[in-house]
N, C-alpha and C positions, 0 to 999 in steps of 0.2 A: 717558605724555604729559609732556612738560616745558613747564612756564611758567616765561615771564619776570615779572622783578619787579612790573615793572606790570599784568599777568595777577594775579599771585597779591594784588596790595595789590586790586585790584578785587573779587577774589573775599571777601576779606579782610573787605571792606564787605557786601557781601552777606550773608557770615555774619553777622556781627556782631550782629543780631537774632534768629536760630535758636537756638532750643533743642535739648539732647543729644535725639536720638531712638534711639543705640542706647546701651546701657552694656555696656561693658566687666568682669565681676567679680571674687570669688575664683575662679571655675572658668578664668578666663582665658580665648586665643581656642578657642570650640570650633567644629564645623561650622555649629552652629544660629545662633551668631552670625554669623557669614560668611554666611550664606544672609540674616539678614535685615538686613543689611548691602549687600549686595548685591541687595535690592530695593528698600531703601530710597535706594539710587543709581542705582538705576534708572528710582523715582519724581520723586524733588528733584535728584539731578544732583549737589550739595553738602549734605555731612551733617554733623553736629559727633558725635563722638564723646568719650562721659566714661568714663575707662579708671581703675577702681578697682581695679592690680593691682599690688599692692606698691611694693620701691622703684622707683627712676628708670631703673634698666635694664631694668626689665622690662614695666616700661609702654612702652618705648621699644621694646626686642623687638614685642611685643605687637602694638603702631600700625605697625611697620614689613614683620609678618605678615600682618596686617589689609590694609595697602595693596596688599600682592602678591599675596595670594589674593586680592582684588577688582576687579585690574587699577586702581586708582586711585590719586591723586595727594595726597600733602600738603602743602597749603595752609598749612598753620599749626598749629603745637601749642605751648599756654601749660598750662603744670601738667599737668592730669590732663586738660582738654578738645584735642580735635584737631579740625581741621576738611581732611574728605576734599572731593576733588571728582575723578567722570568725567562725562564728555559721554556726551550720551544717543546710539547710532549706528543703534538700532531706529528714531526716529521726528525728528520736530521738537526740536530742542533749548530747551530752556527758557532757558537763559542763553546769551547772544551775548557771549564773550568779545572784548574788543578787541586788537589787535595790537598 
Protein backbone atom coordinates (compact mmCIF):
# COMPACT_ATOMS: atom_id res chain seq x y z
CA UNK A 1 0.00 0.00 0.00
CA UNK A 2 1.41 3.39 -0.64
CA UNK A 3 0.41 6.67 1.09
CA UNK A 4 0.69 9.92 0.43
CA UNK A 5 2.01 12.50 2.63
CA UNK A 6 -0.95 13.58 4.21
CA UNK A 7 -1.97 9.89 4.80
CA UNK A 8 1.20 9.23 6.42
CA UNK A 9 1.37 12.83 8.72
CA UNK A 10 -2.32 11.58 9.82
CA UNK A 11 -1.27 8.38 10.74
CA UNK A 12 1.74 9.96 12.18
CA UNK A 13 -0.79 11.74 14.72
CA UNK A 14 -2.27 8.77 15.56
CA UNK A 15 0.74 7.13 16.47
CA UNK A 16 2.07 9.55 18.24
CA UNK A 17 0.36 8.41 21.68
CA UNK A 18 1.21 4.38 21.18
CA UNK A 19 3.58 2.63 22.81
CA UNK A 20 6.18 -0.01 21.22
CA UNK A 21 4.16 -3.15 21.55
CA UNK A 22 6.48 -5.34 19.64
CA UNK A 23 10.53 -5.26 20.20
CA UNK A 24 12.71 -5.99 18.09
CA UNK A 25 16.23 -7.71 19.80
CA UNK A 26 19.63 -9.26 19.73
CA UNK A 27 18.15 -12.43 18.15
CA UNK A 28 16.83 -10.04 15.30
CA UNK A 29 13.76 -10.72 12.94
CA UNK A 30 12.72 -14.24 13.79
CA UNK A 31 9.34 -15.99 12.83
CA UNK A 32 7.93 -15.68 16.30
CA UNK A 33 8.27 -12.12 15.87
CA UNK A 34 6.60 -11.68 12.50
CA UNK A 35 3.89 -13.83 13.70
CA UNK A 36 3.26 -11.54 16.56
CA UNK A 37 3.77 -8.71 14.53
CA UNK A 38 1.30 -9.58 12.38
CA UNK A 39 -1.40 -10.05 14.85
CA UNK A 40 -0.75 -7.26 16.46
CA UNK A 41 -1.63 -5.58 12.81
CA UNK A 42 -4.12 -7.19 12.65
CA UNK A 43 -5.61 -6.21 15.92
CA UNK A 44 -4.52 -2.11 15.86
CA UNK A 45 -3.98 -1.76 12.18
CA UNK A 46 -0.81 0.64 13.30
CA UNK A 47 1.89 -0.56 15.51
CA UNK A 48 5.21 1.25 16.75
CA UNK A 49 7.79 -0.94 16.69
CA UNK A 50 11.39 -0.50 19.10
CA UNK A 51 14.13 -2.26 16.99
CA UNK A 52 17.06 -3.09 19.48
CA UNK A 53 19.44 -4.29 16.66
CA UNK A 54 22.62 -2.95 16.37
CA UNK A 55 24.02 -0.41 14.11
CA UNK A 56 21.80 1.68 11.74
CA UNK A 57 21.77 -0.74 8.92
CA UNK A 58 20.63 -3.18 10.44
CA UNK A 59 17.90 -1.94 12.10
CA UNK A 60 17.11 -0.61 8.84
CA UNK A 61 17.50 -4.17 7.28
CA UNK A 62 15.48 -5.43 10.09
CA UNK A 63 12.25 -2.84 9.80
CA UNK A 64 12.47 -3.05 6.05
CA UNK A 65 12.15 -7.40 6.54
CA UNK A 66 9.62 -6.83 9.08
CA UNK A 67 7.50 -4.61 6.60
CA UNK A 68 7.58 -7.29 3.81
CA UNK A 69 7.04 -10.31 5.63
CA UNK A 70 3.97 -8.47 7.17
CA UNK A 71 2.68 -6.98 4.00
CA UNK A 72 2.76 -3.49 5.80
CA UNK A 73 3.59 -0.06 5.31
CA UNK A 74 6.06 2.50 6.95
CA UNK A 75 4.89 5.36 8.39
CA UNK A 76 7.58 6.63 10.08
CA UNK A 77 10.90 5.53 11.76
CA UNK A 78 12.82 8.13 14.20
CA UNK A 79 15.99 6.19 15.98
CA UNK A 80 15.29 2.79 16.97
CA UNK A 81 11.17 3.23 17.08
CA UNK A 82 9.15 2.67 13.72
CA UNK A 83 5.73 2.94 13.33
CA UNK A 84 4.08 0.19 10.83
CA UNK A 85 0.54 0.49 9.44
CA UNK A 86 -1.87 -2.23 7.29
CA UNK A 87 -5.64 -2.02 6.91
CA UNK A 88 -7.52 -4.33 8.40
CA UNK A 89 -9.29 -6.49 4.93
CA UNK A 90 -10.96 -9.37 7.22
CA UNK A 91 -13.51 -7.00 8.94
CA UNK A 92 -14.27 -3.04 9.67
CA UNK A 93 -11.51 -1.00 9.52
CA UNK A 94 -10.56 0.76 12.69
CA UNK A 95 -8.91 3.91 11.12
CA UNK A 96 -10.48 5.69 8.08
CA UNK A 97 -7.81 7.04 6.35
CA UNK A 98 -8.42 10.28 4.34
CA UNK A 99 -7.65 10.96 0.76
Amino acid sequence: MTLNERQKKYLRRIGHALHPIVTLGNAGLTDAVVAEMDRALTDHELVKVKARVGEREARDLALTALTTRTTSTLVQRIGNVALLFRPNTKGMSRIVIPD
